[in-house]
N, C-alpha and C positions, 0 to 999 in steps of 0.2 A: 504494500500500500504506500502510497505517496501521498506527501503532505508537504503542503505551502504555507510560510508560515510570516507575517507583516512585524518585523521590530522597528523599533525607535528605541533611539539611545543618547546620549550626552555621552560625547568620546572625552572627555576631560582626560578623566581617571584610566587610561587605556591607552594602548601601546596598538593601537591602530584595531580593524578586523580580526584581522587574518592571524590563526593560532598560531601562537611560538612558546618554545622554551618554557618563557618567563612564566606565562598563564597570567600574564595580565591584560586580555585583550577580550574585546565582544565575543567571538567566534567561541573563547575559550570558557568563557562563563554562560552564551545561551548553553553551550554545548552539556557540562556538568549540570544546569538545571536539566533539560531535557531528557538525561540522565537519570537523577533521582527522582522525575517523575513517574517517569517509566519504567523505571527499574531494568532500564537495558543502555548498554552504551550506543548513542545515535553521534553518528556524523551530518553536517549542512553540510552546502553548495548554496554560494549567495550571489546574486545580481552583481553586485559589486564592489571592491576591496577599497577602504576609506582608512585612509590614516590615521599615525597619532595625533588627537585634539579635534579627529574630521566628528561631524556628527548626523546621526541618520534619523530621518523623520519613517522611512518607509523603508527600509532595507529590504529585499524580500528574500528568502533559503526555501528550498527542499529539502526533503528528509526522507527515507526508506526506511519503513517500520511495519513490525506484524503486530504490535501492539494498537487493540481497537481502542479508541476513547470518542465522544463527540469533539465534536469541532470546538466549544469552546472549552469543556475541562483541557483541551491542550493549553487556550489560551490561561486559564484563572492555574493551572496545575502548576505549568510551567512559570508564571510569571511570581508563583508562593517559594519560587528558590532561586529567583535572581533579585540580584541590587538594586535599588531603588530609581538608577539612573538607567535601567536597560528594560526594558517591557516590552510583551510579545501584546499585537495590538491585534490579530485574527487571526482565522488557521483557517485552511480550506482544502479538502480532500479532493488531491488532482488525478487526472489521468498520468500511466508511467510517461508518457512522451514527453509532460512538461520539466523545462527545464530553467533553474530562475536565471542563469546567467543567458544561456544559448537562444529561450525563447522571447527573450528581450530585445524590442525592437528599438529601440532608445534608453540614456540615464538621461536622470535630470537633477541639477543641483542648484542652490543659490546661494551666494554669497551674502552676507550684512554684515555693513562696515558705518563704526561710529564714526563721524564727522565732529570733531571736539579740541578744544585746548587742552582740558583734561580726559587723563586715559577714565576707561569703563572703570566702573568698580562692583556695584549689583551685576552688571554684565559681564563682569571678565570673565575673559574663556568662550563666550558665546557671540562674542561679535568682533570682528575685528577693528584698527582702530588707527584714525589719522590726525592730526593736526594743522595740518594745511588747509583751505580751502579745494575744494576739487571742481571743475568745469564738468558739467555732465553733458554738456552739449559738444565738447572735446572727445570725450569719454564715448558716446554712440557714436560720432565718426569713427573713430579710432574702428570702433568695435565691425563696422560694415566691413572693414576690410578681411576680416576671420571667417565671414558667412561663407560656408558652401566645405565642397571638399577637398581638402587643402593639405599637404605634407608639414604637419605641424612638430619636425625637431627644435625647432627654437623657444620651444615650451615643452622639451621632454627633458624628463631627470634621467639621469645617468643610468641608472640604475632600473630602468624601465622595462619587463619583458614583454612589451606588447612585440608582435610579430612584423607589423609594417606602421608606423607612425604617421598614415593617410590618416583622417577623421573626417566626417563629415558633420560638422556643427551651425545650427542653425543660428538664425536670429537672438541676439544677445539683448532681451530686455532690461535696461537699467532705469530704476525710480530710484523716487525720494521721498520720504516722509520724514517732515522735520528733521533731526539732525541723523537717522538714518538712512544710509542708501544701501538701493537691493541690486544683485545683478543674478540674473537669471540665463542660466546654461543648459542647452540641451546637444548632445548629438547622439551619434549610433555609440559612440562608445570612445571612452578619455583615457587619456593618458598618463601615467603616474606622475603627481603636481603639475600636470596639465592645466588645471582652473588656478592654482595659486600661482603662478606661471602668467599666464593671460591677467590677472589680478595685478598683479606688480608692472605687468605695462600698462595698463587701466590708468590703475594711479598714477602714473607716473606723467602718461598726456595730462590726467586729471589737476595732475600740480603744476600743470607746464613746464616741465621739464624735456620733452617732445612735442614737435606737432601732431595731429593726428596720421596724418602720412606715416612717422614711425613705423604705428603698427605694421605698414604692409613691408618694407622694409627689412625692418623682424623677420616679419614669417619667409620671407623671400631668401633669408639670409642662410635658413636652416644650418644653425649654429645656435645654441644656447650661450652661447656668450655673447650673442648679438642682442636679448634680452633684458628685462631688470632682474634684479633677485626673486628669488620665490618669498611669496607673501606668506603672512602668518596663516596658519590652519582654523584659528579661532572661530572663522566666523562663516564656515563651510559649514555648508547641508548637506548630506541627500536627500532628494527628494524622492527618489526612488525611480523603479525602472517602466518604462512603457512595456505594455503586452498588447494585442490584438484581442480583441472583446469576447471571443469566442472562449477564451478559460474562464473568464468568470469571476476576477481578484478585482478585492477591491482596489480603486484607483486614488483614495485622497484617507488620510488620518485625520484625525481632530488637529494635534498638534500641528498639522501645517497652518495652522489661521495662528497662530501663537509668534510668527514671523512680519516684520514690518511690510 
């Protein structure tokens, strides 16, 4: 039997996803609760791997279990032996074919960043955060230049195993709400510090320190040192993965409205 399964987390306290060693990580704590619920050791497969400090509103995993429960005692079972800052937000009995990374037609994520003299403090950790004043009318030129599908090395980490560093990234909406701004990312699929990456050349037309020409530039240069630094993690989402309507997952959690 197969089961899908909707988290949200606050990556603070976490050393990224994806299980290691350390066992300080998402993957590694759903995984032990799902465990003692069950009373069998379960392995995930998730949509998409999110760093130290990233944070997920919609993460989504599969699971392969013979143990039967309804759909939500997975959710209240599992969610009575995890941390306060990780919770399982649905569960849904899939067919085997589905897959959360493979049947994922898009991620999506958003960025919120303080605009402030003083750093966050209620906020830290959950938003990132600038001092400057930022052009946002700079900031969506800039951004035209990323749409479509592009060889995006000059926003890839070193360290990156994706296969071919093409993406295809759509429309980059950026708002404002009071001293909050939001940037909004979608494509078929990201690159590791891809979005913090894009982020730190955001800012950086945003501060005038580039024209918005930069951006294309950048991308053209395909070289990472052609780039700004990688931006802080803080104030990363996920939003989670697009499916085609035919599985049946749900598409939005409460906690997204909780975002500027």
């Amino acid at each position: 039997m197969r089961l899908a399964l909707g988290i949200s987390y606050n990556g603070q306290a976490y050393d990224g996803w994806q299980s290691q060693p350390s066992g300080r990580t998402v993957q590694d704590h759903l995984e032990q609760a799902l465990a003692a619920f069950a009373a069998v050791p379960i392995s995930t497969v998730c949509a998409g791997r999110t760093d130290a400090g990233v944070h997920g509103l919609m993460q989504v995993v599969h699971l392969d279990t013979e143990v039967k429960r309804e759909e939500f005692s997975w959710v209240r079972g599992t969610n009575s032996f995890l941390p306060p800052d990780i919770a399982v937000q649905w569960a849904r009995h899939v067919p085997d074919t589905f897959h959360a990374r493979n049947s994922a037609r898009a991620r999506r994520y958003a960025y919120v960043l303080l605009e402030s003299p003083v750093r966050p403090s209620v906020e830290a950790g959950r938003v990132g955060w600038v001092f400057r004043p930022l052009d946002g009318d700079a900031m969506r030129e800039a951004a035209r230049h990323l749409v479509g599908e592009h060889d995006f090395t000059s926003f890839r980490a070193s360290s990156c195993q994706s296969p071919t560093p093409v993406k295809t990234l759509a429309p980059i909406a950026i708002s404002r709400r009071g001293a909050y701004w939001r940037f909004d990312f979608q494509a078929n699929a990201f690159l590791h510090h891809m979005i913090r990456n894009l982020m730190g050349c955001l800012i950086a037309v945003g501060q005038g320190l580039h024209p918005p020409g930069w951006m294309r530039e950048v991308l053209e240069a395909r070289s990472r040192d052609a780039a700004a630094p990688t931006f802080s993690p803080d104030g990363l989402y996920f939003l989670g993965p697009v499916y085609e309507a035919p599985w049946g997952l749900p598409d939005r959690v409460a906690a997204y409205d909780g975002l500027p």
